[in-house]
Backbone atoms as SQL, in Angstrom:
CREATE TABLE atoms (id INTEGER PRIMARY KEY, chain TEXT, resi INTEGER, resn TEXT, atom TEXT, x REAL, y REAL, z REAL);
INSERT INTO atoms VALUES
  (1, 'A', 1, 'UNK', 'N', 84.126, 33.483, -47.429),
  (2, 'A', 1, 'UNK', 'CA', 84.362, 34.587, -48.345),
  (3, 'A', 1, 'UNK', 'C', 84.949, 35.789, -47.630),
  (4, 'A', 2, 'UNK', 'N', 84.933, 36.041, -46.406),
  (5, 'A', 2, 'UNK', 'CA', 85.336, 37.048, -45.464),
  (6, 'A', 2, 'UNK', 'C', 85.046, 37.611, -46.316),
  (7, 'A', 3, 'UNK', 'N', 83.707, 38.676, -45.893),
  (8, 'A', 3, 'UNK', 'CA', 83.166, 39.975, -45.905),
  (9, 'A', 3, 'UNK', 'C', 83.517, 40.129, -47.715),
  (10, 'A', 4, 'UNK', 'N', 83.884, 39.765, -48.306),
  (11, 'A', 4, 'UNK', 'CA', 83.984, 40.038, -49.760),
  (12, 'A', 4, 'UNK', 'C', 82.542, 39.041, -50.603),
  (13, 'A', 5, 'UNK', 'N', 81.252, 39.724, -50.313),
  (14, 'A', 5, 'UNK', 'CA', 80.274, 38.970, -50.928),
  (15, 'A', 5, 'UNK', 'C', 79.939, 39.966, -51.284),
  (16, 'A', 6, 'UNK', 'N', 79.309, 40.128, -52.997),
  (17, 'A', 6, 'UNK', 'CA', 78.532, 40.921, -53.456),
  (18, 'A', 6, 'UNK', 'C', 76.932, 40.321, -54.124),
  (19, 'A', 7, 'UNK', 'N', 75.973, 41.045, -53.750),
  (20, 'A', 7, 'UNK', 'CA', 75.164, 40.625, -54.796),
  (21, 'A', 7, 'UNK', 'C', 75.381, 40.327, -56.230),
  (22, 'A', 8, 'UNK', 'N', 76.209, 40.829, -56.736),
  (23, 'A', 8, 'UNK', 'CA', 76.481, 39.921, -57.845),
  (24, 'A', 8, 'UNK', 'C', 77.375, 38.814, -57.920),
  (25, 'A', 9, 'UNK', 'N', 78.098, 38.573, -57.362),
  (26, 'A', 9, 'UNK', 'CA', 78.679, 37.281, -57.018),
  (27, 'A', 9, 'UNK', 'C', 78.021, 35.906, -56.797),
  (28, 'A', 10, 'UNK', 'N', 76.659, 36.546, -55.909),
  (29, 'A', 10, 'UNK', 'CA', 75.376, 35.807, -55.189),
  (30, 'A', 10, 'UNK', 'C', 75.148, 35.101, -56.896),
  (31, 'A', 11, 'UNK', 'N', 74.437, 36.026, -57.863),
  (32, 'A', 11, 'UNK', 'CA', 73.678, 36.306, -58.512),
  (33, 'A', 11, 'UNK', 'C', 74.556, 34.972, -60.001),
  (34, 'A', 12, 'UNK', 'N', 75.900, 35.424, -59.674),
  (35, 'A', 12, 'UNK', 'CA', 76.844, 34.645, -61.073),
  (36, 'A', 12, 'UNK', 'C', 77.054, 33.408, -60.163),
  (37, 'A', 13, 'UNK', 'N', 77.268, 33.200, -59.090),
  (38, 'A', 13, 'UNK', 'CA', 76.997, 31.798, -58.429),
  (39, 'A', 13, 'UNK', 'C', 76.022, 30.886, -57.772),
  (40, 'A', 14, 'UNK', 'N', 75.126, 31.489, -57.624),
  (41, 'A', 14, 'UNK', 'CA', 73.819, 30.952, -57.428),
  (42, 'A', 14, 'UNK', 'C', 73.418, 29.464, -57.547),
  (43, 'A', 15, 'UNK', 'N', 73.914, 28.949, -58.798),
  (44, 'A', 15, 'UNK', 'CA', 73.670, 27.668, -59.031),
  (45, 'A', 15, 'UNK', 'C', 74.769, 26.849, -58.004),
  (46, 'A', 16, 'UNK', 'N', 76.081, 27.374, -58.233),
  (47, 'A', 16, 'UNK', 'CA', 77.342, 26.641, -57.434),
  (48, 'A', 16, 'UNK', 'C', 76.906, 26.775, -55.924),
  (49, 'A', 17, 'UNK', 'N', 76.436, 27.607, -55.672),
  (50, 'A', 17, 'UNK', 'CA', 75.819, 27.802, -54.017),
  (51, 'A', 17, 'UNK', 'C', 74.880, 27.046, -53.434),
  (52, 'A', 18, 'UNK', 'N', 73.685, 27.223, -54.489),
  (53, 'A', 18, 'UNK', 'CA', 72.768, 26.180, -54.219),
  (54, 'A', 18, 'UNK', 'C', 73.101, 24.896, -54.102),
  (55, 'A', 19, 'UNK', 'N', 74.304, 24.502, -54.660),
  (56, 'A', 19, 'UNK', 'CA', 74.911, 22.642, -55.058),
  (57, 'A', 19, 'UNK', 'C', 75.341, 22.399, -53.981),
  (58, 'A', 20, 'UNK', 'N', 76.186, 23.385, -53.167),
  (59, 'A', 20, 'UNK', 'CA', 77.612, 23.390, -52.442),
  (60, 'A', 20, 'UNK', 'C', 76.624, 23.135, -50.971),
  (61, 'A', 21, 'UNK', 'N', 75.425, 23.932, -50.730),
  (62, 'A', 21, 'UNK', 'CA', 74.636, 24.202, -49.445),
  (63, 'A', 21, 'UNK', 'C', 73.520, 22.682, -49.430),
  (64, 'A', 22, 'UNK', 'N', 73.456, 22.420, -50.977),
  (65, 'A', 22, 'UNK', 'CA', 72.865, 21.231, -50.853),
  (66, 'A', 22, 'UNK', 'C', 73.963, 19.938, -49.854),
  (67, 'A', 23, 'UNK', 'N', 74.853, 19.508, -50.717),
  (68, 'A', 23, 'UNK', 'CA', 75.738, 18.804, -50.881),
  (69, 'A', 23, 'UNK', 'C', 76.212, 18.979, -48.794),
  (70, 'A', 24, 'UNK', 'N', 76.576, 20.382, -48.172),
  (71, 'A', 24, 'UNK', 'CA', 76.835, 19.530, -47.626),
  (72, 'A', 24, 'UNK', 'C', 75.464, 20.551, -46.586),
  (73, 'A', 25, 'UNK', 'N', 74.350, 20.012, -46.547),
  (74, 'A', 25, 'UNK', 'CA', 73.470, 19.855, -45.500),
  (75, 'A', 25, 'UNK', 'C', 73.582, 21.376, -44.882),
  (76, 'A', 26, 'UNK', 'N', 73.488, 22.091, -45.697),
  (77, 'A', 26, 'UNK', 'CA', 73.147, 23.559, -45.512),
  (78, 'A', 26, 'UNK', 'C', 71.893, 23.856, -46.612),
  (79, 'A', 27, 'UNK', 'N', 71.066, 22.743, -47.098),
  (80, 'A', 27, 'UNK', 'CA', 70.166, 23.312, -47.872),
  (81, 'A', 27, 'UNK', 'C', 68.867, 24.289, -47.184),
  (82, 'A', 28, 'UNK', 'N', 68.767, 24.258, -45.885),
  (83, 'A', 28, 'UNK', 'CA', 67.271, 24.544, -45.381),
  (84, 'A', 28, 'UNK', 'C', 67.942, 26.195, -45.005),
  (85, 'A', 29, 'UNK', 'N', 68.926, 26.085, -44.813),
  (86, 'A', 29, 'UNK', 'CA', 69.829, 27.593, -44.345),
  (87, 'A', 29, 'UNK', 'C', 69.729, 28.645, -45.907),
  (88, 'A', 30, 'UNK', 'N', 70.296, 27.784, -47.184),
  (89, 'A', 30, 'UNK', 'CA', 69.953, 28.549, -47.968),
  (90, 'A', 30, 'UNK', 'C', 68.772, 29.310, -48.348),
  (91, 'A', 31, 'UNK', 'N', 67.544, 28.123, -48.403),
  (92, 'A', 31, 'UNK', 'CA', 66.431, 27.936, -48.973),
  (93, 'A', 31, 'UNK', 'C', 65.690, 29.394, -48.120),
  (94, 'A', 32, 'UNK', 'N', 66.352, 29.640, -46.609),
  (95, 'A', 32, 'UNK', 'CA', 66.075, 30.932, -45.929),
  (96, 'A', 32, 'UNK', 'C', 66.632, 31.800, -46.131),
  (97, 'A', 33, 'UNK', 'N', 67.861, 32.045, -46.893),
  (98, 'A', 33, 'UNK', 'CA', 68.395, 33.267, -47.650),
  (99, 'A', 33, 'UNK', 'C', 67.584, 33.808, -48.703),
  (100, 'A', 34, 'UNK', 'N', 67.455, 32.444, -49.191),
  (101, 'A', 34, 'UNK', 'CA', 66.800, 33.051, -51.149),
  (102, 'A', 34, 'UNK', 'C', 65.612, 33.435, -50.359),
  (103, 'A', 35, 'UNK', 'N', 64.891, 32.713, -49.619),
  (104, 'A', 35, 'UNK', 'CA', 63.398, 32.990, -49.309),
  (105, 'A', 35, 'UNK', 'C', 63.620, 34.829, -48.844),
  (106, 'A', 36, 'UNK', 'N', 64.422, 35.336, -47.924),
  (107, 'A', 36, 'UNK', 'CA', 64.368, 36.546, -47.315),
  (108, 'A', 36, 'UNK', 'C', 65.316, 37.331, -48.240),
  (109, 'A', 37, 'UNK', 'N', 66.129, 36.671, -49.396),
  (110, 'A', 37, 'UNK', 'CA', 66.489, 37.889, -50.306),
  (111, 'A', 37, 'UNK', 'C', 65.006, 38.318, -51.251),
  (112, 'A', 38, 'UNK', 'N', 64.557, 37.543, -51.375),
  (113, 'A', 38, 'UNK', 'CA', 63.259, 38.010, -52.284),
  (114, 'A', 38, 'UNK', 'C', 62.085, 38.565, -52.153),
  (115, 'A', 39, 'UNK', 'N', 62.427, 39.083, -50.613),
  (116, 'A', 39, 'UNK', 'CA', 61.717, 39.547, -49.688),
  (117, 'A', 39, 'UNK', 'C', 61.784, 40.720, -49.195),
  (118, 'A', 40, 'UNK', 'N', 63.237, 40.670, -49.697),
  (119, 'A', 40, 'UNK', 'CA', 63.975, 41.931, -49.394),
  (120, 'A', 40, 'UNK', 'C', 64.948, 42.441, -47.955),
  (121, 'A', 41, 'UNK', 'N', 64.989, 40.746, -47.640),
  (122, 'A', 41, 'UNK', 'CA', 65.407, 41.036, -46.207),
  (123, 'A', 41, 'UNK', 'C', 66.169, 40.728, -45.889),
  (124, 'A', 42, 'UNK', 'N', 67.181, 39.572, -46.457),
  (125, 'A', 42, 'UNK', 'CA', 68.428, 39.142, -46.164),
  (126, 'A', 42, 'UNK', 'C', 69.599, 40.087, -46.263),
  (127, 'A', 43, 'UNK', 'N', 70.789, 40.104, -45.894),
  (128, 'A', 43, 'UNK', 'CA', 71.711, 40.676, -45.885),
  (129, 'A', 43, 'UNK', 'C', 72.840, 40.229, -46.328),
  (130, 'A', 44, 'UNK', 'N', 73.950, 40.757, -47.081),
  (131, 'A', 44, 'UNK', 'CA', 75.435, 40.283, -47.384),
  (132, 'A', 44, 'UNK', 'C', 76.124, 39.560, -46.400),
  (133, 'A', 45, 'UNK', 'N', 75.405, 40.186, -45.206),
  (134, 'A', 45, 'UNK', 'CA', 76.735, 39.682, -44.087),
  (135, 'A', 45, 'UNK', 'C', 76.214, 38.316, -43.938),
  (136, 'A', 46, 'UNK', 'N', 74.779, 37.913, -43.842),
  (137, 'A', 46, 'UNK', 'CA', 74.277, 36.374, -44.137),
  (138, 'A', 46, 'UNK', 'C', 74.608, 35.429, -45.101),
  (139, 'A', 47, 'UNK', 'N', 74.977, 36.294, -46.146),
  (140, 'A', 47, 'UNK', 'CA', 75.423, 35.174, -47.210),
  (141, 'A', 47, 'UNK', 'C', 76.534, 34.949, -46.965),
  (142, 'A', 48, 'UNK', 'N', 77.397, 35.901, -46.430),
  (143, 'A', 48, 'UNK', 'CA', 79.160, 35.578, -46.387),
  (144, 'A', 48, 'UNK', 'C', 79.450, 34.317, -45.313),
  (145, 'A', 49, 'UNK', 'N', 78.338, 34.615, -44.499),
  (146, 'A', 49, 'UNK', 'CA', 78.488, 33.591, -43.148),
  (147, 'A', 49, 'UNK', 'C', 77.888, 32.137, -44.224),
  (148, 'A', 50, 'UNK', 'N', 77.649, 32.107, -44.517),
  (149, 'A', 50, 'UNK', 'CA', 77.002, 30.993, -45.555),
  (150, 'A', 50, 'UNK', 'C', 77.999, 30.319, -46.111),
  (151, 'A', 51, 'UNK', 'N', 78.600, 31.156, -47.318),
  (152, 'A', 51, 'UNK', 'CA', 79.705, 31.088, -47.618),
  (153, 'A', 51, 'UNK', 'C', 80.701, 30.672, -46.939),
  (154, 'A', 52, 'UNK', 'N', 81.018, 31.127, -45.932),
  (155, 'A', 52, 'UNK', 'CA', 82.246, 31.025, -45.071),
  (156, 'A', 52, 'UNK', 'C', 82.202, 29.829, -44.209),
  (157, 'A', 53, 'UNK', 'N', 80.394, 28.883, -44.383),
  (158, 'A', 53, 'UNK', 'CA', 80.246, 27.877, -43.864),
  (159, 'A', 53, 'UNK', 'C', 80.559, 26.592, -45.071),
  (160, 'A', 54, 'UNK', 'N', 80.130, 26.783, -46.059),
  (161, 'A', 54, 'UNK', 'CA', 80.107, 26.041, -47.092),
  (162, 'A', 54, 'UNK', 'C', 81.920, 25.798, -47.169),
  (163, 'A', 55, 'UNK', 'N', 82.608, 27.131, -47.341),
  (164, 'A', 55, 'UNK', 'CA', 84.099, 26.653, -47.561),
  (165, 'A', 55, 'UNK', 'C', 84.158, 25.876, -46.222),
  (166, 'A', 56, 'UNK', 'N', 84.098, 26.227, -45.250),
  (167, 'A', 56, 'UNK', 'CA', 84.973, 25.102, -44.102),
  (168, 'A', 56, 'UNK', 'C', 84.306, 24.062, -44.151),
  (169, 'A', 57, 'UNK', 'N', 83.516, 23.517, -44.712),
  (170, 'A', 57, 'UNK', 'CA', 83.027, 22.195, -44.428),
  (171, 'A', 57, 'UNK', 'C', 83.656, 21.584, -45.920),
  (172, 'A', 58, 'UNK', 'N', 83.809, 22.316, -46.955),
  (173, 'A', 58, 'UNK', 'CA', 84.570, 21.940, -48.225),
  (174, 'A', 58, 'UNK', 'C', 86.163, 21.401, -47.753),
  (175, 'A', 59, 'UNK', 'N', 86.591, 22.226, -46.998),
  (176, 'A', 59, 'UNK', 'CA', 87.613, 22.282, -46.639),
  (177, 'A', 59, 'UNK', 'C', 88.191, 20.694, -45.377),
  (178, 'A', 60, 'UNK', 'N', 86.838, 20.670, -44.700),
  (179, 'A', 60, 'UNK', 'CA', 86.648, 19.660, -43.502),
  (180, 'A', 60, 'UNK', 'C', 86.860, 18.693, -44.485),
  (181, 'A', 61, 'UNK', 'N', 85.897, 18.459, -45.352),
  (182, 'A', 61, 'UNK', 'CA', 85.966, 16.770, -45.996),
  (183, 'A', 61, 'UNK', 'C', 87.198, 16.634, -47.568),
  (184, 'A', 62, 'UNK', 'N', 88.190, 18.044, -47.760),
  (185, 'A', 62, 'UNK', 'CA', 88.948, 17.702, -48.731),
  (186, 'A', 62, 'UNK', 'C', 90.000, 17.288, -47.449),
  (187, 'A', 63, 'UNK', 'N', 90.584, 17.668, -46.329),
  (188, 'A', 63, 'UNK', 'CA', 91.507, 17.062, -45.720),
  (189, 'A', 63, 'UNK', 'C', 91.250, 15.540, -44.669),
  (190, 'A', 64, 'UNK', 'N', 89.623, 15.292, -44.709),
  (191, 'A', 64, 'UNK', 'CA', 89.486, 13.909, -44.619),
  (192, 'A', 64, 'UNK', 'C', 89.780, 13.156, -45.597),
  (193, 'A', 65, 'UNK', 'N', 89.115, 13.389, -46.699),
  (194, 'A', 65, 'UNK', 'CA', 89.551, 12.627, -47.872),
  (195, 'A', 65, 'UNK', 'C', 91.050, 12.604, -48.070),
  (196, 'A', 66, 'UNK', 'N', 92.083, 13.631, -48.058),
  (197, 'A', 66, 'UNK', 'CA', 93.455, 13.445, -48.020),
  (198, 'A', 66, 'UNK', 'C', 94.174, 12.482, -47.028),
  (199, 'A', 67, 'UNK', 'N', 93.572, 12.454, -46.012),
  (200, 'A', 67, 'UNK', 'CA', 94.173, 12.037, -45.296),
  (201, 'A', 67, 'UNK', 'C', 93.234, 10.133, -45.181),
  (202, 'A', 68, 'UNK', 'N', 92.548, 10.020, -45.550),
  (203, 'A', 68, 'UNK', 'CA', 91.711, 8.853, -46.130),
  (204, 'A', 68, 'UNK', 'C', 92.673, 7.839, -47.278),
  (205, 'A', 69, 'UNK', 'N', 92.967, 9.120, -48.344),
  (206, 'A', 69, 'UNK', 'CA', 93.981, 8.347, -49.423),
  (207, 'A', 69, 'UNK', 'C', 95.249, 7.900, -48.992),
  (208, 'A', 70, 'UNK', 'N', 95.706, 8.883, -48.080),
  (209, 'A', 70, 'UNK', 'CA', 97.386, 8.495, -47.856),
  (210, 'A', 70, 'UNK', 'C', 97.605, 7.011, -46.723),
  (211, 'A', 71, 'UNK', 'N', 96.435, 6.819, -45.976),
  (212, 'A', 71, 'UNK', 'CA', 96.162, 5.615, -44.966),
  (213, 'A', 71, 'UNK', 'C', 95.961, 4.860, -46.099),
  (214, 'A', 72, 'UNK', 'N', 95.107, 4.858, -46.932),
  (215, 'A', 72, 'UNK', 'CA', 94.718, 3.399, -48.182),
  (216, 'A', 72, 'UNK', 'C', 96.075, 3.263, -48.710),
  (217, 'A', 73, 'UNK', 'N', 97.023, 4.581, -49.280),
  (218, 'A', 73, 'UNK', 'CA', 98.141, 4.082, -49.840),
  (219, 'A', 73, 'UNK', 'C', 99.418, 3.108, -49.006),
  (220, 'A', 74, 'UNK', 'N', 99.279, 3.536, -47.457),
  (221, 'A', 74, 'UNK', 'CA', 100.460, 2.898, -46.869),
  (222, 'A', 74, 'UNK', 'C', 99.731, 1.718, -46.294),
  (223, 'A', 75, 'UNK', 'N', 98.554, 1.167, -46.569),
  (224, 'A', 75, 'UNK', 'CA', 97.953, 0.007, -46.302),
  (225, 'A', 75, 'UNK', 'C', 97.932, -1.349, -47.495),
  (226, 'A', 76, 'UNK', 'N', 97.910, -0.406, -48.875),
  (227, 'A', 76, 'UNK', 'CA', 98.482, -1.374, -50.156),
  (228, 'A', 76, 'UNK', 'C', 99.900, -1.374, -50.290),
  (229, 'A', 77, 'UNK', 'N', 100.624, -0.337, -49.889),
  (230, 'A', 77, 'UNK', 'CA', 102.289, -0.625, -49.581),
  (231, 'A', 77, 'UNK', 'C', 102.367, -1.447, -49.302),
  (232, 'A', 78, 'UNK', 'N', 101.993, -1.835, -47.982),
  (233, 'A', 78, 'UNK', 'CA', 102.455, -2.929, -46.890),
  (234, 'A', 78, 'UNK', 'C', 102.063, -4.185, -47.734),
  (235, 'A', 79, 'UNK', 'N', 100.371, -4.247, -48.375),
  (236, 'A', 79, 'UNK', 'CA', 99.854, -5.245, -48.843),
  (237, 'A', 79, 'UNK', 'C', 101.276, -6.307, -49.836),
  (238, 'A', 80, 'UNK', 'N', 101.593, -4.991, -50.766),
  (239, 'A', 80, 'UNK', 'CA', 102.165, -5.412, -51.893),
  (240, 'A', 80, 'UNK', 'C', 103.600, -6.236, -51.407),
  (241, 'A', 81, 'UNK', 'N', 104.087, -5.596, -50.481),
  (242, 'A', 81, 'UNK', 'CA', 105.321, -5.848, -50.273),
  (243, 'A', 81, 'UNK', 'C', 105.184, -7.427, -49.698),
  (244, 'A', 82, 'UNK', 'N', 103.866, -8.044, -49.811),
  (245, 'A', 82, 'UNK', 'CA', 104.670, -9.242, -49.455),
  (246, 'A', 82, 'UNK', 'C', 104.004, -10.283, -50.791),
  (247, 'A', 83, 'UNK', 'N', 104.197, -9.436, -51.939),
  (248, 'A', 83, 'UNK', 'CA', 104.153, -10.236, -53.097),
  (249, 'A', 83, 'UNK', 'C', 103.057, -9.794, -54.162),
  (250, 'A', 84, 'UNK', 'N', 102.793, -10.033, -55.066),
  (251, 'A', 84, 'UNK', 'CA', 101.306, -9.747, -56.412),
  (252, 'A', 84, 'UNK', 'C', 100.592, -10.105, -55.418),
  (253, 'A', 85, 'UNK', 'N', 99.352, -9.723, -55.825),
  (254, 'A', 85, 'UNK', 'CA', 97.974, -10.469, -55.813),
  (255, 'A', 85, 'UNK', 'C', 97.430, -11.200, -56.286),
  (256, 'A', 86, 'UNK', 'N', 96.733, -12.088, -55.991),
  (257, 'A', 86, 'UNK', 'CA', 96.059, -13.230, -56.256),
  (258, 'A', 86, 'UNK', 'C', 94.812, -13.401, -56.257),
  (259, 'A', 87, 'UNK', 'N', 94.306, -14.445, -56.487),
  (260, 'A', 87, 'UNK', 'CA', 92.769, -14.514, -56.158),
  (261, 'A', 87, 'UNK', 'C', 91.895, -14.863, -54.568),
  (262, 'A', 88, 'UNK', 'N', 90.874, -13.728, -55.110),
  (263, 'A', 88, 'UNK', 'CA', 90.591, -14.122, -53.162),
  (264, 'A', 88, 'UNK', 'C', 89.690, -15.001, -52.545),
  (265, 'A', 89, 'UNK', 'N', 89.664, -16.167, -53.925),
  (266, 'A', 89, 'UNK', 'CA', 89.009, -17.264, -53.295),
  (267, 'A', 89, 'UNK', 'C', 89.683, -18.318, -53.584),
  (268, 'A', 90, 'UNK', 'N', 90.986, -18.204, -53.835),
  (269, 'A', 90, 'UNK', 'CA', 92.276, -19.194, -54.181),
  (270, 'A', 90, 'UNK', 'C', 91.422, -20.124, -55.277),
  (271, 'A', 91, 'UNK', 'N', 90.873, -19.357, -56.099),
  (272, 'A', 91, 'UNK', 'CA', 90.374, -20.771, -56.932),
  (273, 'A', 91, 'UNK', 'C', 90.830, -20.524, -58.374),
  (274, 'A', 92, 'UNK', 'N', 91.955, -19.669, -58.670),
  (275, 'A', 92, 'UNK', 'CA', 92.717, -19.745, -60.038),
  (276, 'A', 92, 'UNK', 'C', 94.136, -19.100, -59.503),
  (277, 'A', 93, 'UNK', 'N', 95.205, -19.570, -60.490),
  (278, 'A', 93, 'UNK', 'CA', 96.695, -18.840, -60.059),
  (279, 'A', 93, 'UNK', 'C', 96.935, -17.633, -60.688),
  (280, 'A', 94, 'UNK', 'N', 96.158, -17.339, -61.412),
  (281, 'A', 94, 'UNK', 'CA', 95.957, -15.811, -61.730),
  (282, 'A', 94, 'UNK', 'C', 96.885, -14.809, -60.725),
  (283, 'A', 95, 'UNK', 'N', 97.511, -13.784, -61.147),
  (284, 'A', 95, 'UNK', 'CA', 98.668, -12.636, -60.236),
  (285, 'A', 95, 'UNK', 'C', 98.420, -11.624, -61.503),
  (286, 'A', 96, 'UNK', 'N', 98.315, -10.653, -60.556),
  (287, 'A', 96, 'UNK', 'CA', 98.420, -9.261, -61.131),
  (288, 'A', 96, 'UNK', 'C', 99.116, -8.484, -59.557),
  (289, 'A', 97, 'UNK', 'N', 99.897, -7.695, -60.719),
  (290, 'A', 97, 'UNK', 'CA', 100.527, -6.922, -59.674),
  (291, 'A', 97, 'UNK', 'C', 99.759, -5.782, -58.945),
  (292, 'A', 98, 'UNK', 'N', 100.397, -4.892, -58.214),
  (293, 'A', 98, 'UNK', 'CA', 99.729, -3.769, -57.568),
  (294, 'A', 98, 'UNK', 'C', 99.062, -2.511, -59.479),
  (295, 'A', 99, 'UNK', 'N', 98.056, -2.387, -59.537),
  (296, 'A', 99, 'UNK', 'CA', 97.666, -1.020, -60.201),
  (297, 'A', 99, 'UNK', 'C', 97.515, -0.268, -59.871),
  (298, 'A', 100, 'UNK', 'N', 97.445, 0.297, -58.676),
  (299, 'A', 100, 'UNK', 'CA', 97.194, 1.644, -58.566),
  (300, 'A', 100, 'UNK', 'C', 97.603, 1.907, -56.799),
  (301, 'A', 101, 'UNK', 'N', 98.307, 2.974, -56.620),
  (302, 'A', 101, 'UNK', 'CA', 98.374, 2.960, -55.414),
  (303, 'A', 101, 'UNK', 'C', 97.713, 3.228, -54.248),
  (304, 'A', 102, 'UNK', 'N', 96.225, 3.136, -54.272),
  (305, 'A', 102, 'UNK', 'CA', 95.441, 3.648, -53.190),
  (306, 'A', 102, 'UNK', 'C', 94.189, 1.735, -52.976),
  (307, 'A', 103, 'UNK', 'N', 94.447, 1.001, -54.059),
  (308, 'A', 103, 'UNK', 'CA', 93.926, -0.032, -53.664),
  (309, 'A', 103, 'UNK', 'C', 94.069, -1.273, -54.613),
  (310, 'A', 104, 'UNK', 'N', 94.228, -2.251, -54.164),
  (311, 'A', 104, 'UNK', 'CA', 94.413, -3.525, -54.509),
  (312, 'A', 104, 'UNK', 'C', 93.771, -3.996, -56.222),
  (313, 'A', 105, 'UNK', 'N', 94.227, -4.686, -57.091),
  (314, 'A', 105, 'UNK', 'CA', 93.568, -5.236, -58.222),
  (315, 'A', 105, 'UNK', 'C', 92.180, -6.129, -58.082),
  (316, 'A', 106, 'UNK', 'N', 91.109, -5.335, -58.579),
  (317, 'A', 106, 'UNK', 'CA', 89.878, -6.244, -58.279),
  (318, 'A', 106, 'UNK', 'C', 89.734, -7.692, -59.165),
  (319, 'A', 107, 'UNK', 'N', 89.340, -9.016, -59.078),
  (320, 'A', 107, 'UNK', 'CA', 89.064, -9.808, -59.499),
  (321, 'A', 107, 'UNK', 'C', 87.588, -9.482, -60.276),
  (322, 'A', 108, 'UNK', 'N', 87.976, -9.776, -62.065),
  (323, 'A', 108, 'UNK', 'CA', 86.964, -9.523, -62.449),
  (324, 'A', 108, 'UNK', 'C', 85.860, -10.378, -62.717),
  (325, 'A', 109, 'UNK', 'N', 85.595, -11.660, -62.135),
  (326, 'A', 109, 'UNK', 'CA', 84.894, -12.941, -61.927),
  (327, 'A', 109, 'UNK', 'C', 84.149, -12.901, -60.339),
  (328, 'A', 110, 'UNK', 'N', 84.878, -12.276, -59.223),
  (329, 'A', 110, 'UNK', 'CA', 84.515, -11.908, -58.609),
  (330, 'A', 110, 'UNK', 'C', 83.999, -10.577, -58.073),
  (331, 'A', 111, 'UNK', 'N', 84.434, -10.078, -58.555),
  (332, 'A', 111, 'UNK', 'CA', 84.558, -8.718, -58.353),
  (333, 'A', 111, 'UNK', 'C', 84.806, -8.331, -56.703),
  (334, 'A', 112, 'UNK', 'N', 85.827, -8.833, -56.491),
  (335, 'A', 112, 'UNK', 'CA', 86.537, -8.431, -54.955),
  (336, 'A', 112, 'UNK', 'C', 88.025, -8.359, -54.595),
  (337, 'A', 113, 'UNK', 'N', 88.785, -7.726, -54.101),
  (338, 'A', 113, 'UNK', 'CA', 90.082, -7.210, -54.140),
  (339, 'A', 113, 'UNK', 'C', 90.919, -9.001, -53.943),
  (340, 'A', 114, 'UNK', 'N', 91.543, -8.415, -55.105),
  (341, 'A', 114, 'UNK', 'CA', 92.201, -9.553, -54.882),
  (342, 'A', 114, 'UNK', 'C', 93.449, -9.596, -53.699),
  (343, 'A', 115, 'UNK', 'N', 93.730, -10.816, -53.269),
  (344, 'A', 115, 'UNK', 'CA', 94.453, -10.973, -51.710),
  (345, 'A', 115, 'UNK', 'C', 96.225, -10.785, -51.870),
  (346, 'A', 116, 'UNK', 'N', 96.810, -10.090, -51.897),
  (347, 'A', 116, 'UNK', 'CA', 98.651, -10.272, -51.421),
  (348, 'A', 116, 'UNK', 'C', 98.878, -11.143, -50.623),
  (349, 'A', 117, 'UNK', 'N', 99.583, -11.434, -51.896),
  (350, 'A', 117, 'UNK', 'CA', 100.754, -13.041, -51.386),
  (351, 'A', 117, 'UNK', 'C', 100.097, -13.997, -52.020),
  (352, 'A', 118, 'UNK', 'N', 99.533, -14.265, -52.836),
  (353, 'A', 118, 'UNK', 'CA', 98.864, -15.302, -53.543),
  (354, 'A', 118, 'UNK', 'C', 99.263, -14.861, -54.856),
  (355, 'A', 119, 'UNK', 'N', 99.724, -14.160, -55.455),
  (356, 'A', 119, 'UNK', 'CA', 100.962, -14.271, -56.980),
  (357, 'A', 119, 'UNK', 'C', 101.186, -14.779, -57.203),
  (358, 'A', 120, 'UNK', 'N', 102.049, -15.471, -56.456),
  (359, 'A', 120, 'UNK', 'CA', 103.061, -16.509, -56.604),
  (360, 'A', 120, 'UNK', 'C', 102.411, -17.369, -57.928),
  (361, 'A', 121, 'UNK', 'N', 103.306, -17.261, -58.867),
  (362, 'A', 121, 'UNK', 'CA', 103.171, -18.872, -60.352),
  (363, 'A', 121, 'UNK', 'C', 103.284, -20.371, -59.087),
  (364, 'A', 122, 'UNK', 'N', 102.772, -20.947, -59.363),
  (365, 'A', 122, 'UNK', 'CA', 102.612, -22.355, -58.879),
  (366, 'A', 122, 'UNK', 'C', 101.737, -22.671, -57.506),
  (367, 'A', 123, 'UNK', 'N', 101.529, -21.696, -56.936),
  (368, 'A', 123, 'UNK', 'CA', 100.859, -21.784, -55.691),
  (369, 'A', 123, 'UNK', 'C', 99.365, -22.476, -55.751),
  (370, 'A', 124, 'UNK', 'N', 98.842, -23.004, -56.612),
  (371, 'A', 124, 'UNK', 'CA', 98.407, -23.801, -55.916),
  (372, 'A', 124, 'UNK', 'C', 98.512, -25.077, -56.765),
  (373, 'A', 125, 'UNK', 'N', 99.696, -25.709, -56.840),
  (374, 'A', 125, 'UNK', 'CA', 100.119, -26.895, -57.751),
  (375, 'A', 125, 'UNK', 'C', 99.886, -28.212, -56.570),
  (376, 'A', 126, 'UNK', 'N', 99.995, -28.218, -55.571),
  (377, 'A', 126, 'UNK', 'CA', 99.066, -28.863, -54.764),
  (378, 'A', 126, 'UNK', 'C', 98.130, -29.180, -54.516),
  (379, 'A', 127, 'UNK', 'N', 97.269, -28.560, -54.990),
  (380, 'A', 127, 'UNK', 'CA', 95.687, -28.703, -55.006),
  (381, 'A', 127, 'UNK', 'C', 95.080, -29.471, -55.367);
């Protein structure tokens, strides 16, 4: 928040604070704010540091997660490009193409990603 915390800010976010300090493992840090605001003893400059912890760790796991999606997407790229998907226990000729670009079509009998390069109509006419 750099230095822009007001008790009323505290007061209209409170609930979002409490979630945010839960969520990421700042709950026992809060639980000593509220305890010493009601006490009369905490300070603004404690909550901002709070704050200012909660955003960078918001911040830490939205550019893991970004960077999480864009590896899954150029990993089903590659998948796709060498044909539909198939089943991943080769036991029907079933093909569905790519749905979505961050991961493979699940088999709904199995419920497990189905395999690229097993599309193919006729593949398993050998069998």
């Amino acid at each position: 928040m750099d230095g822009s915390c007001t008790w009323s800010t505290l007061c209209a976010r409170y609930a979002e604070i409490r979630g945010d300090a839960h969520a990421y493992d700042l709950g026992s840090r809060w639980r000593r704010l509220v305890d010493a605001t009601r006490a009369g003893t905490a300070t603004l400059l404690e909550w901002d540091a709070l704050l200012d912890e909660i955003e960078t760790r918001a911040d830490e796991e939205l550019n893991f997660i970004s960077k999480g999606n864009e590896r899954a997407r150029r990993l089903i790229a590659l998948r796709a490009s060498a044909g539909d998907f198939g089943c991943p226990a080769d036991l029907c000729d079933r093909h569905a193409p790519e749905e979505r670009a961050d991961r493979a079509p699940v088999c709904p009998l199995l419920e497990k990603p189905m395999v690229p390069g097993r599309g193919r109509p006729g593949h398993l006419a050998a069998r």
